[in-house]
C-alpha positions as CSV (number, residue, x, y, z in Angstrom):
1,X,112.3,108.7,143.6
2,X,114.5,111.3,144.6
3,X,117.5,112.6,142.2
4,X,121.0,112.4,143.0
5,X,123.4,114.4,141.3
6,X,124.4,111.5,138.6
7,X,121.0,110.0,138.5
8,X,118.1,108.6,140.0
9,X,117.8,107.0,143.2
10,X,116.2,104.0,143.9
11,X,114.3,102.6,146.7
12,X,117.3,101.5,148.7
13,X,118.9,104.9,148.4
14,X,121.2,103.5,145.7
15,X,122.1,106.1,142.3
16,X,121.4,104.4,139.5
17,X,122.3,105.8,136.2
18,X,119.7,106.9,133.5
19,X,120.4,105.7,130.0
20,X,122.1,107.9,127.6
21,X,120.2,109.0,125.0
22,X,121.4,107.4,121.4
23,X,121.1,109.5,118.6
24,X,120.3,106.7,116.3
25,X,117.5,105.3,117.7
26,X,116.1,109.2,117.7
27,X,116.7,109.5,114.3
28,X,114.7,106.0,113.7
29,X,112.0,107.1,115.8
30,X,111.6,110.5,113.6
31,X,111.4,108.6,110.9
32,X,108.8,106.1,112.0
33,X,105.6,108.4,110.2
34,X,107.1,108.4,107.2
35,X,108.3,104.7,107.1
36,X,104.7,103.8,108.3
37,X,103.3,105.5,105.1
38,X,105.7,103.5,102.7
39,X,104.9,100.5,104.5
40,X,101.6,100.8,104.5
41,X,101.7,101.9,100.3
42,X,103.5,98.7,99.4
43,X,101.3,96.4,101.8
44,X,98.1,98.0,100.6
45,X,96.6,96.9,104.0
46,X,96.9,98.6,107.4
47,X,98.0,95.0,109.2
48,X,100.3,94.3,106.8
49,X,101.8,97.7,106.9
50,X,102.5,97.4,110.3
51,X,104.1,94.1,110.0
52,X,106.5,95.4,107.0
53,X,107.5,98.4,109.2
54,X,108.2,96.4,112.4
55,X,110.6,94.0,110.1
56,X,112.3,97.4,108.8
57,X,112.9,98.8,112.4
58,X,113.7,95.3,113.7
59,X,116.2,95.1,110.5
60,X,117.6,98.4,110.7
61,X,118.4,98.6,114.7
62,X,119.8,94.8,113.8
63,X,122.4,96.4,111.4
64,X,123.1,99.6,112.7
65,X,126.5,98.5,112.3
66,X,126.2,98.7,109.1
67,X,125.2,102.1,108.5
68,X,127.9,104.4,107.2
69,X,127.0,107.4,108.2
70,X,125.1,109.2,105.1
71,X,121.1,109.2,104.5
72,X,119.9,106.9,107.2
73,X,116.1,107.8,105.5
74,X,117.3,106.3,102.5
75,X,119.0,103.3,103.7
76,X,115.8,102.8,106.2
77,X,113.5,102.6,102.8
78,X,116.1,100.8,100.8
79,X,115.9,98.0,103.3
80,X,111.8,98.3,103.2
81,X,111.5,98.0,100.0
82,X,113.8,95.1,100.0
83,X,111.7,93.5,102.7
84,X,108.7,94.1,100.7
85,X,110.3,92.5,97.8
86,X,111.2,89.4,99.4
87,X,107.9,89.2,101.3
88,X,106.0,89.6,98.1
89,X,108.2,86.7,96.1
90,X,108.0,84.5,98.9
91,X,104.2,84.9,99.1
92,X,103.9,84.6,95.3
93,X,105.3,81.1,95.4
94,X,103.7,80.1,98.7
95,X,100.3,81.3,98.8
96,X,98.3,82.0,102.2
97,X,94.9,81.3,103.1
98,X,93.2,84.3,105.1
99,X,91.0,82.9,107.8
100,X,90.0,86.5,109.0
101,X,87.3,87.5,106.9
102,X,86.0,90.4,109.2
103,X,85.2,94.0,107.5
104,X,88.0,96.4,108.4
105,X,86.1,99.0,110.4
106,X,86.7,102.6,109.6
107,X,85.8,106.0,111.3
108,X,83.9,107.9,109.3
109,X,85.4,110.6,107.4
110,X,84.7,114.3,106.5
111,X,85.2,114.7,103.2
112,X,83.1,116.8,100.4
113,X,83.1,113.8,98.4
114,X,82.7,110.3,100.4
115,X,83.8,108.6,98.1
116,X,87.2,110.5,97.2
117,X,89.5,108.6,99.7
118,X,88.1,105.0,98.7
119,X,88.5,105.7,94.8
120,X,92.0,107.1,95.3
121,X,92.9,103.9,97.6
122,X,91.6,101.6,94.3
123,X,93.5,103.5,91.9
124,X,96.4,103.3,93.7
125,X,95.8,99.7,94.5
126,X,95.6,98.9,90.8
127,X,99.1,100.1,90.2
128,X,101.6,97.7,89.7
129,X,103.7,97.9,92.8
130,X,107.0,99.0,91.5
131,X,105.2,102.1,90.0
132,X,103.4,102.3,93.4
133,X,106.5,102.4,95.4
134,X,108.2,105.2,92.9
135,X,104.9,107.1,93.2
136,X,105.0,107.0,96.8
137,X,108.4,107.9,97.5
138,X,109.1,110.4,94.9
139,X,105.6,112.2,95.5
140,X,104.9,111.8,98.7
141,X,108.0,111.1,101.0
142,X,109.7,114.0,98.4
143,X,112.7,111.7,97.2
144,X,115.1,112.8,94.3
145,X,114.2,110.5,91.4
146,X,118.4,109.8,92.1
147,X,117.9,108.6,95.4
148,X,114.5,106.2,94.7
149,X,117.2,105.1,91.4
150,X,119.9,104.3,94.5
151,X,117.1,102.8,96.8
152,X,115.4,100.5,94.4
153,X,118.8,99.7,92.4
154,X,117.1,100.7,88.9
155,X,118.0,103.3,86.3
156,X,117.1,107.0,87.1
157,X,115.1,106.5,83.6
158,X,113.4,103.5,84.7
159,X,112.0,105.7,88.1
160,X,110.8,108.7,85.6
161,X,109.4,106.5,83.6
162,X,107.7,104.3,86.2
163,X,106.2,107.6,87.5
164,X,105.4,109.1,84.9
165,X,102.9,105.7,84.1
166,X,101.9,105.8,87.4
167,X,100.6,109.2,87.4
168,X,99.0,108.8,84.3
169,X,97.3,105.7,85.3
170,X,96.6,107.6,88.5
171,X,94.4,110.1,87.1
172,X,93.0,107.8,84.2
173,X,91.4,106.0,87.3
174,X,90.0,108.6,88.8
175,X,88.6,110.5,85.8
176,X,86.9,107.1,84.9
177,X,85.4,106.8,88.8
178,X,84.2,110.1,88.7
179,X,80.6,110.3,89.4
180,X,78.2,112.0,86.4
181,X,75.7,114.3,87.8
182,X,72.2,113.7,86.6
183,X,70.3,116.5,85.3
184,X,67.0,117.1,85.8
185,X,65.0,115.6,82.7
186,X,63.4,118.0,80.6
């Protein structure tokens, strides 16, 4: 199609307008790698993960509205987390039979010790998932323990606290999954 001077022209020769860009929905979709690994922490499954963060974005462009202007990151996790918390009550008092049963298939990966990523996924799963959550955001998304305090509506001394057990539980787990070398019998 050719372009006019205001836009694009279709196939009748007609100008039709491009949208403009919207600067919220650009600051969503920067935020979409970092949403997908909180999502993906508190579901503890890929699938899931994906389903959590499709209910945030679907939630957040909902009630854009509602934004006021300051942190959009934060409010964007505040409103996962709360998703997640509601999802994890509901299923708590109505449990799901899985029908799918099939292996999740993984690509191989390169690592000096195989079994590195799979023991850090089990420690992490063994976490409660409030300590979890703090873990994630404050450690890995790089949240002020002020602002995961603001997000999850808890004390700054509950989120230190919280992480500091989850760190400690952390590396409990994976001293205790370390694998002994044998030595050669003498």
């Amino acid at each position: 199609m050719p372009h006019g001077r205001d836009g694009l022209k279709n196939g009748a020769g007609e100008t039709i307008s491009s949208p403009s860009p919207d600067p919220f929905e650009d600051k969503i979709l920067a935020l979409m790698p970092a949403l997908r690994r909180y999502s993906r922490s508190l579901a503890r499954s890929d699938t899931d993960g994906e389903d959590l963060l499709q209910d945030c974005v679907e939630k957040v462009l909902a009630r854009r509205m509602q934004w006021r202007g300051v942190n959009l990151r934060a409010w964007a996790f505040t409103i996962m987390t709360n998703l997640y918390r509601n999802g994890h009550r509901h299923r708590a008092r109505h449990p799901e039979v899985e029908f799918d049963q099939a292996l999740d298939l993984r690509a191989e990966e390169n690592n000096a010790d195989p079994l590195e990523r799979q023991r850090l996924v089990h420690a992490l799963e063994r976490l409660s998932a409030d300590n979890r959550a703090v873990l994630m955001l404050v450690v890995i998304e790089g949240y002020r323990y002020q602002d995961v305090a603001d997000m999850m509506e808890i004390p700054i001394g509950t989120v230190m606290s919280r992480l500091s057990r989850a760190r400690r539980q952390l590396a409990e787990a994976m001293k205790d999954d370390n694998v002994i070398a044998l030595r050669r019998p003498k």
